[in-house]
N, C-alpha and C positions, 0 to 999 in steps of 0.2 A: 328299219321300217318293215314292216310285214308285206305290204303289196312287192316290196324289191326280193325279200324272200323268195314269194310266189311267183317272181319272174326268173329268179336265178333258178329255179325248180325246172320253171318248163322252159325255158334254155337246155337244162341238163339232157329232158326227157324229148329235147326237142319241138316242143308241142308250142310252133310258132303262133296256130290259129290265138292260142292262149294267152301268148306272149304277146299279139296287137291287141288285143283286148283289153288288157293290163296295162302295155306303156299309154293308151288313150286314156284310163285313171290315171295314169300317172300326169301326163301333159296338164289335165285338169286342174291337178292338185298344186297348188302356187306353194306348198310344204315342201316339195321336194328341190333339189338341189339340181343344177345341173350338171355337177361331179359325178352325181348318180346316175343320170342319161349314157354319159358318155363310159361309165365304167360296164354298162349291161352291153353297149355297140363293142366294145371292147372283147367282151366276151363272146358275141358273135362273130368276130373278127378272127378271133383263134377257134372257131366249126367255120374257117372259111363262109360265112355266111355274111359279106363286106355289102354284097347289094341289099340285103335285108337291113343291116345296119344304117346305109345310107336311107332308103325310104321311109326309114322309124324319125332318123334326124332330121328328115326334110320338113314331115308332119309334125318335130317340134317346132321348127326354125318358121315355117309356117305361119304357126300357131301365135310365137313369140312376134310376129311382124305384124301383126294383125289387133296384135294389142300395143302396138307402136313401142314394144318393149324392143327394140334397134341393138343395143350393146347386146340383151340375151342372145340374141338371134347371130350378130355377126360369130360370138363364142360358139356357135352352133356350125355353125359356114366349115370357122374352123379346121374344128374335129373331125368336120367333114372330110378334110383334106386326109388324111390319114388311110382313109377307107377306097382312095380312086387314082390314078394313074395319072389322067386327065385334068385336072383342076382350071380348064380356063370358064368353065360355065361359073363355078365355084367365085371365082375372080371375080364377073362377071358379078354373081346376087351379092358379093360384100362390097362391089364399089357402089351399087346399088343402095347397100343399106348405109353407108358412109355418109351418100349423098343426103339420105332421108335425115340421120340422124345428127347432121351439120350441115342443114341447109341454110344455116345465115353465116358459115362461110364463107368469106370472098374470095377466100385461096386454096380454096379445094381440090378445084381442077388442077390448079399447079403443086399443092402436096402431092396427090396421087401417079404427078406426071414423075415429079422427082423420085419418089419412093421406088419405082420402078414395077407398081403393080400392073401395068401393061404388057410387062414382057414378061419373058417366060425365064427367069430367076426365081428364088425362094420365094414362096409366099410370105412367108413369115416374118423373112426379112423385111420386104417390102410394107406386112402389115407395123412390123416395129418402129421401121421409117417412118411410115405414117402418123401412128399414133403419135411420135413425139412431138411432130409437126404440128400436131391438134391442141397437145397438153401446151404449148406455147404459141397459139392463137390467140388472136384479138381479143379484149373482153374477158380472157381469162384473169387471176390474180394468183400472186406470188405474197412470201415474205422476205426479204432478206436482210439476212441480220444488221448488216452493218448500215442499211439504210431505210427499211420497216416495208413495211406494204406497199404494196403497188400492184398496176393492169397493165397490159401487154396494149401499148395502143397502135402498133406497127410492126409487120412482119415482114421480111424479104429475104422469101424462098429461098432466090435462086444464090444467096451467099448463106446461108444458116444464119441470118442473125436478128434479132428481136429490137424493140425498143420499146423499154416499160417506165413507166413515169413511180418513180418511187416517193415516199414523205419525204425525203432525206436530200432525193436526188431527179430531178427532172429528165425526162428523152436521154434515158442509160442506155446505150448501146451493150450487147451480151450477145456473143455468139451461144449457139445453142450448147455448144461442146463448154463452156463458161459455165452458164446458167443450170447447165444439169448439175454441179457441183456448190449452184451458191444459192441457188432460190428452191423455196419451199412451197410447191404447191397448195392454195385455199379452195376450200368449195364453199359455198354460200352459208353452210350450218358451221363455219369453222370461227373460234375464238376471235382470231386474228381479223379475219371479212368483219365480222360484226365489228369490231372496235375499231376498223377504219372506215365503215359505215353507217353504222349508228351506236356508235360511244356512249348515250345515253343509255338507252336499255343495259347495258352492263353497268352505267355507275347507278341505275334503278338496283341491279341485282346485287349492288355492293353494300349496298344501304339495306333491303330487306333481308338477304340472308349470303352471307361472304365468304360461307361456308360452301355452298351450292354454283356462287363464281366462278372459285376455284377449282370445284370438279370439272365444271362446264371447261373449262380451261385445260384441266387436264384429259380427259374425253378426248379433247381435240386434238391435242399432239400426241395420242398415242402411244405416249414413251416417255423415260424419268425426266423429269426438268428437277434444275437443284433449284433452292431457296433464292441463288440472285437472277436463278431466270425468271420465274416465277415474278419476283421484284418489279423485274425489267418489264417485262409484261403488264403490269398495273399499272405503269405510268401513266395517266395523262387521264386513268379510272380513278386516280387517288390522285390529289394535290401532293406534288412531290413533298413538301415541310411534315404529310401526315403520314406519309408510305412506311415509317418505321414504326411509330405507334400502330398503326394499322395491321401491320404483319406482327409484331409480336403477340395483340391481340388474339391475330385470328390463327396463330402456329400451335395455337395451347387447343383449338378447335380442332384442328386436324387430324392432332395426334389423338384424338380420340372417337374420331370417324371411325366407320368401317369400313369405308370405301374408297379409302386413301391410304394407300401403303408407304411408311417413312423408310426409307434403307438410309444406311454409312451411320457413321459414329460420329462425326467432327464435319464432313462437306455432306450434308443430306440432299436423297433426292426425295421425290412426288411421283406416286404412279397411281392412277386411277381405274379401280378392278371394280368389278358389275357386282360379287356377293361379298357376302360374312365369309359364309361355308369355301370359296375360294381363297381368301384372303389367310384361313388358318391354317390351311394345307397348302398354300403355294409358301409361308414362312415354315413349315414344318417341313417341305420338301428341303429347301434350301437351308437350313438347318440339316438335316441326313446327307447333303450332298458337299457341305463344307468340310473344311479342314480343322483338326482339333484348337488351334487358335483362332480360327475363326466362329467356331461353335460356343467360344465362352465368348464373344463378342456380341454373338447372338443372343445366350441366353441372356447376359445383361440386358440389351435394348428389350426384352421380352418381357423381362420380371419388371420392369418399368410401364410400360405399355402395353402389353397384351399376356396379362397370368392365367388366362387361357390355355394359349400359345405353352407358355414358361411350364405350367402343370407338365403338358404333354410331352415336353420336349427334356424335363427334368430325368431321369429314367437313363437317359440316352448321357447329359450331361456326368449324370455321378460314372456310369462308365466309362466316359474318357478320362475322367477325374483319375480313376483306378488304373485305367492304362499306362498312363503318361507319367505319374508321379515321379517315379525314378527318372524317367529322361530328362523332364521339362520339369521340376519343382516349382518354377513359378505361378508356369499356368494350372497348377494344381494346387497352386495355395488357392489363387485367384479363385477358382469352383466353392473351393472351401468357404473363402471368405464371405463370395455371394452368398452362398448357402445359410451363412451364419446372420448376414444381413437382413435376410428374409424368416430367417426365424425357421429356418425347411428342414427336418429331420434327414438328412442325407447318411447313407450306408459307406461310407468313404471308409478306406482300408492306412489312412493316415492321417495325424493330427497337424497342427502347426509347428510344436517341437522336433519332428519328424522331420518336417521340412529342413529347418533351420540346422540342423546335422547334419542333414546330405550335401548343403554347397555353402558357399561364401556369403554371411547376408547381406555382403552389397552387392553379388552377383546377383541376387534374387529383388533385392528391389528394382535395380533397374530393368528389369524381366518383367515386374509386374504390371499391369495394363490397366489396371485401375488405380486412379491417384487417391482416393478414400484409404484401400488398398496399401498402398504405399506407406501413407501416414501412421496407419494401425501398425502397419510391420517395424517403421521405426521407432514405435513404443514399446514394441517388443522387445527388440534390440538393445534397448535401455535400461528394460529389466534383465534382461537377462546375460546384460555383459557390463554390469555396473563399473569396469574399471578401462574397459575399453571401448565404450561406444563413441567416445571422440575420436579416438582414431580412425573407426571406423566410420563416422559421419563425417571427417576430414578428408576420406579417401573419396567418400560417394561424392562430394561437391564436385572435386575434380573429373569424375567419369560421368553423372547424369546430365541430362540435356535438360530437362524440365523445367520450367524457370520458377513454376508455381512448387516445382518439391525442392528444388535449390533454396526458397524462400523460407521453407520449414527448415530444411534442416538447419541456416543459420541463423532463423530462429531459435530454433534448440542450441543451438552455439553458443549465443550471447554472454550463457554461464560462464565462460571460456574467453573472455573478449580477446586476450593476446594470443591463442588459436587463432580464433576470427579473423584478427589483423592479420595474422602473419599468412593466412589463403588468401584475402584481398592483398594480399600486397605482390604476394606469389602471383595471383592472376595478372595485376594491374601490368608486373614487371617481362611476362612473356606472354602477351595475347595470342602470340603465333601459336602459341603451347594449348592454350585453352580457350580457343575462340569461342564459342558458345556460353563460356563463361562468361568471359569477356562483357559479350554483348548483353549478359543479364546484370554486369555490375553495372555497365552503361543505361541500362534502362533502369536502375536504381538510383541512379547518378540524376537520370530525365525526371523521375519523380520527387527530385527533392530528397530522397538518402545521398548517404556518402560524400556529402560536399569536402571532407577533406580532402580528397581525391581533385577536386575542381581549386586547383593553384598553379601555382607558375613552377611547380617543381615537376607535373606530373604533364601539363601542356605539349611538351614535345612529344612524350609519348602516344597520347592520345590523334594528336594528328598526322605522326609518321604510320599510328596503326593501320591507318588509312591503307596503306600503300601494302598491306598482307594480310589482313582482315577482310574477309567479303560479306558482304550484308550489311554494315557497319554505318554505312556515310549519311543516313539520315539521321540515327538517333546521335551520333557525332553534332552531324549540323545543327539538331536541337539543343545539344548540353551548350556547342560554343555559338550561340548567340552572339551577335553583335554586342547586345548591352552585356554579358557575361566576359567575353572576350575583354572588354573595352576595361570593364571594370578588376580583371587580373591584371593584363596590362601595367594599369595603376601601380601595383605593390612590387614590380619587376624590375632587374638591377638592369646594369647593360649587356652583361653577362649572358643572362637568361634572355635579355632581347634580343639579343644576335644567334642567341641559339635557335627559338623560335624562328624568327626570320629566316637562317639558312635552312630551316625542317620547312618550311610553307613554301621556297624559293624552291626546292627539292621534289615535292609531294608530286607524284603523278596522275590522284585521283581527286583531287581537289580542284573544281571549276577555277575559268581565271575569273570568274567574275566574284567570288568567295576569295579567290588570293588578294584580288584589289582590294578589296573591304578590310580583310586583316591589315593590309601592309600601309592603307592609310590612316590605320588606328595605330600599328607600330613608328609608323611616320609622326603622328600628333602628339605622341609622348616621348619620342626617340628620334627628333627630326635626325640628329646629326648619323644617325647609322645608314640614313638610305639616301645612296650617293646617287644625285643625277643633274641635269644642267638647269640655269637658274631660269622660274618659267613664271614673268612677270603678267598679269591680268591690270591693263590698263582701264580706269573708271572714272567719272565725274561724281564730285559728289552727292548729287543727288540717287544716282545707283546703290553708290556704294550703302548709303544711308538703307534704301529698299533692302538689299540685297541683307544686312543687317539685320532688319527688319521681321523680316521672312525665317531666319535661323531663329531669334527670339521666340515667334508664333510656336516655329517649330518643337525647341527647348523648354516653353512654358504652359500651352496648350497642348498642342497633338500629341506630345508623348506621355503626359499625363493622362490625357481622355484614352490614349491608346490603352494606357494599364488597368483603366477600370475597364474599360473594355475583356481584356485579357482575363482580369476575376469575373466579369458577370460568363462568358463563356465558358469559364472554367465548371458555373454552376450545371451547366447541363450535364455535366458527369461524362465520361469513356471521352476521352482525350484522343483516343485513337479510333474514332468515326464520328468528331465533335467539328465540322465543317465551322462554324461561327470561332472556335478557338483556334481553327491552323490559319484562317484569315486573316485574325486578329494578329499572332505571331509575325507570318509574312510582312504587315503593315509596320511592325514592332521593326523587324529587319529595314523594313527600307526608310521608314524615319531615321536610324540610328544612320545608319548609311548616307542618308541626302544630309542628316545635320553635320559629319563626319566632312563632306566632299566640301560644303561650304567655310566651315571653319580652315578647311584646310587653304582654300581659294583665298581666304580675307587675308591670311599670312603673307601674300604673294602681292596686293595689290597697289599703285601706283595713281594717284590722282592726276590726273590731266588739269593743270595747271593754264589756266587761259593768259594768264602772264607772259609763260614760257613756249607759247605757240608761234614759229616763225613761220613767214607764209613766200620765203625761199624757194622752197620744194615744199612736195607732198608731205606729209608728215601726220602723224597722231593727233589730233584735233581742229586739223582742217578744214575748209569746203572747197572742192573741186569742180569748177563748171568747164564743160567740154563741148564741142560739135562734133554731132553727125554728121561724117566726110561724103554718106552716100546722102543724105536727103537733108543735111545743114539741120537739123533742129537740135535745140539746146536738151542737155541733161545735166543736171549734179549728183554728188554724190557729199555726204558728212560721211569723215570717217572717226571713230569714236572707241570705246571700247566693246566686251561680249553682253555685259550688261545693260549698256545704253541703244545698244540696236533697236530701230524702226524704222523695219521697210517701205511701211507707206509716207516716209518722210525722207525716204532714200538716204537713212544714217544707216551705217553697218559697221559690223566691227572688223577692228584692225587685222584679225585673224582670217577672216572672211579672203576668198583669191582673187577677188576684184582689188579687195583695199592692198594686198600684197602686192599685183601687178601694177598700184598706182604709187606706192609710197617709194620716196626718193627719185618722183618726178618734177619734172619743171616745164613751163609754158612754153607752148610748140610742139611738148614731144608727142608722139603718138602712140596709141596705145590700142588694142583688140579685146574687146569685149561681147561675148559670144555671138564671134567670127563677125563682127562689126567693126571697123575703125573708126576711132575717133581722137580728136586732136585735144589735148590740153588746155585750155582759154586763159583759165584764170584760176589763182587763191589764195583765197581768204580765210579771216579766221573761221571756226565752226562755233565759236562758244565768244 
């Protein structure tokens, strides 16, 4: 600015009268900064000239208290400090101005007593103490993540610790030393305030322009949010069921903002910048300042979104192009191929065949960074090694991780089928060997290919893989399904059932609760292999009848409804973020599961025969009346089976530790019943 000129001038020449003349424009002027105050005192501080510095500050600090602007002024106090030996006057106007500008503190007095601005310690200190004590004062507000917004509605000093009422969580206790690492300061114009304020006005802004939400949004936090923060943040703006419609609509918006910069290639962020003109030069900055594979990273998201940008920054691109070719051929195919994609006349000092002579071309596809890319190359490949591109696409399944280029290439295989087999068979046979393989045959396996693979010969392998495989146990637990399970099973000698059985009895990463499910579908088709003691379920038959009953509903209903189920949620499409279809599944699981537990139960069970009821002793379908030894009043008890139980008719089943501590009693004896004695009376039949 020119009036600061004019003062650094007669600073130099000394020409003070000049220099008040000038800082009283400058006080005037609400343009100027206060970094610029304090860098002219600065420079009379080095002409020794500290009292003249001080009396220019005061006349601002002044100036700023009189227009009730409090935080200018105490900045001012400050810097004051710098300039004087003395600082307890100093002390003195900032607790002053403290006071003014937090006077519906209730705990002022005691922040300032704590902070130690009374005594003759650092100021500074003391002012840091302070402020922190302020930023978590009453009435303020926070966010934190794990429990959303929330106001500080209680403070106490003298331990540092807050208590803010959050959405999530009521009267949270936070010491300060906590709280500075887990809550996010709001000011009244912040994203977060307003939407746990008035929520409306932003679902108003979602509806007219959701374009302008999301700036406002990001405005506010100052810094990248990715996609599922962003997400997370429209809750409750968006009906959860629309939130993905919703964002996919408005993401194809974004990207063609100017005032929203996308960065990453695969986990994106959001960052909201004030111009065009900044926006082309902070990507062209970042671009000069990257690394050569990270500048064709760049230039791809550019020639997509911003050919501005791509224009500018192309120039720079064909010369790493020319650089690098010899070291890195890949990413110098890579330049190429953009280039070629785009249609862009590039000055490049090497072709594609060039490439493909310098290194191996499965070295160079798994190099390449584009999977378009990729594809192109293995066309290549095929021309130009018509006697050996299987081998060489034999070799690439085994080293690429891609599941989407692992798909092409045995696509391109198919010609081949007994190639083909014999790498799925090779993979199936050592997952250790090629786990990333692995788990793309397994999720080809999930989609309905390769069901050869899903038999009772390949079973033990797939869930000992368990146990050395990592990442593996969910799309596992999807391929073996209970009904998938149940229905191999089926076709399985005893052989193979006892193989399986000691692989699940074995398995160390297989839940028990997934081991009982198997071993009672190996038990329903193999009772005789699972050795254990015999475990009778005593019933009447009108249970057993229910009980019956209940499996059929389950067998001819629910698991049918379950499977239409399972095809309408299939229609929503992406299986892996299709909520309605992993619900459906899970239900799929535990029908097969409850129908499983009961069938198994009905094998086992024993009618209680009113015939065969002696009323000797206690026993299995009795009724036991007793006294209370402390207050004489009468109680019974039926004792029956697990099925026939009800408590409010005081039947319980035989299982039960009451009917165990009664059975094999006879009249008179005594017995304790939570820490009650009572005596035996009488029994009768129950049925």
């Amino acid at each position: 600015m020119e009036i600061i000129e004019s003062i650094k001038q007669a600073i130099a020449k000394k020409d003070f009268q000049k220099l008040e003349d000038l800082w009283t424009d400058m006080v005037l002027d609400k343009q100027v900064h206060l970094n610029d105050f304090f860098e002219i005192t600065k420079d009379l501080k080095k002409l020794n000239e500290s009292e003249r510095a001080l009396l220019l500050l005061e006349m601002l600090a002044m100036h700023l208290e009189s227009n009730n602007e409090y935080a200018k002024a105490i900045e001012v106090y400050k810097n004051m400090v710098y300039h004087v030996r003395d600082d307890t006057e100093i002390r003195k106007k900032i607790i002053n101005l403290y006071k003014l500008q937090y006077k519906e503190s209730e705990h002022l007095d005691e922040y300032l007593k704590i902070s130690g601005f009374k005594e003759t310690g650092s100021i500074f200190k003391a002012i840091e103490k302070l402020e922190e004590f302020l930023k978590y004062d009453v009435g303020t507000y926070f966010y934190f993540e794990r429990y959303g917004t929330g106001e500080v509605i209680e403070v106490i000093p003298s331990k540092k610790e807050i208590v803010i009422d959050l959405e999530k969580k009521k009267r949270h206790f936070l010491t300060l030393d906590i709280a500075r690492g887990l809550l996010m300061p709001l000011n009244k114009e912040h994203f977060l305030y307003i939407k746990h304020k008035n929520i409306d006005d932003l679902k108003e802004m979602a509806l007219a322009d959701p374009v302008e939400l999301i700036k406002f949004m990001l405005k506010s936090f100052q810094e990248p949010l990715t996609a599922s923060q962003v997400k997370m943040h429209l809750h409750g703006i968006i009906e959860k069921q629309e939130l993905n419609k919703f964002w996919e609509k408005l993401r194809k918006k974004l990207e063609k903002n100017n005032k929203i910069k996308i960065s990453g290639k695969t986990a994106k962020t959001y960052t909201y910048i004030e111009s065009n003109l900044d926006k082309i030069e902070i990507e062209i900055a970042a671009f000069n300042e990257a690394t050569e594979q990270e500048k064709y990273l760049f230039a791809e998201e550019y020639a997509k979104k911003m050919p501005a940008v791509f224009k500018r920054i192309l120039p720079g691109l064909i010369e790493t192009g020319n650089k690098v070719f010899k070291q890195e051929p890949a990413l110098a195919l890579d330049i190429l191929m953009l280039c070629n994609d785009l249609k862009t006349e590039a000055n490049l000092s090497y072709t594609a065949d060039t490439i493909l002579d310098m290194q191996s071309p499965e070295d160079i596809v798994k190099k390449l960074n584009n999977f378009e890319h990729q594809i192109i190359l293995l066309k290549l490949i095929k021309e130009k090694n018509p006697e050996e591109w299987t081998d060489i696409f034999r070799k690439l399944i085994f080293t690429v991780n891609n599941f989407k280029l692992l798909d092409d290439i045995a696509e391109n295989l198919k010609c081949v089928p007994d190639k083909l087999k014999d790498i799925y068979y090779t993979i199936f046979s050592v997952p250790k060997q090629y786990p990333q393989q692995f788990l793309w045959m397994l999720r080809k396996m999930q989609s309905g290919d390769l069901q050869e693979y899903l038999n009772i010969k390949f079973i033990p392998r797939l869930i000992d893989s368990l146990n050395y495989v990592k990442g593996i146990k969910t799309v596992v637990n999807k391929i073996l399904s209970l009904e998938n399970f149940d229905r191999i099973l089926k076709q399985a000698k005893d052989e193979d059932a006892r193989r399986i059985l000691e692989i699940i009895n074995n398995n160390e990463v297989l839940e028990d609760y997934k081991k009982k499910d198997f071993l009672r579908i190996i038990e329903h088709h193999f009772p005789h292999l699972i050795a254990k003691k015999i475990d009778i379920i005593y019933t009447t038959e009108t249970a057993l009848l229910k009980r019956k009953e209940e499996l059929n509903k389950i067998i001819t209903i629910e698991i049918p409804e379950n499977k239409k189920e399972i095809s309408r949620a299939r229609e929503f499409g992406d299986l892996s973020d299709n909520f309605e279809y992993k619900a459906a599944k899970e239900r799929q699981d535990q029908l097969y599961q409850k129908a499983r537990i009961i069938e198994s139960e009905l094998q086992k069970t024993k009618i209680i025969d009113p015939a065969n009821i002696s009323t000797d002793k206690v026993d299995i379908g009795t009724k036991i009346r007793l006294k209370n030894l402390q207050d004489g009043k009468p109680i019974h008890y039926t004792i029956l089976g697990r099925w026939d139980t009800d408590l409010e008719k005081n039947i319980i089943s035989n299982e039960a530790p009451v009917a165990k501590s009664l059975l094999n009693k006879i009249p008179g004896d005594h017995i304790t019943i939570n820490e009650v004695e009572y005596e035996i009376v009488e029994i009768e039949k129950g049925l």
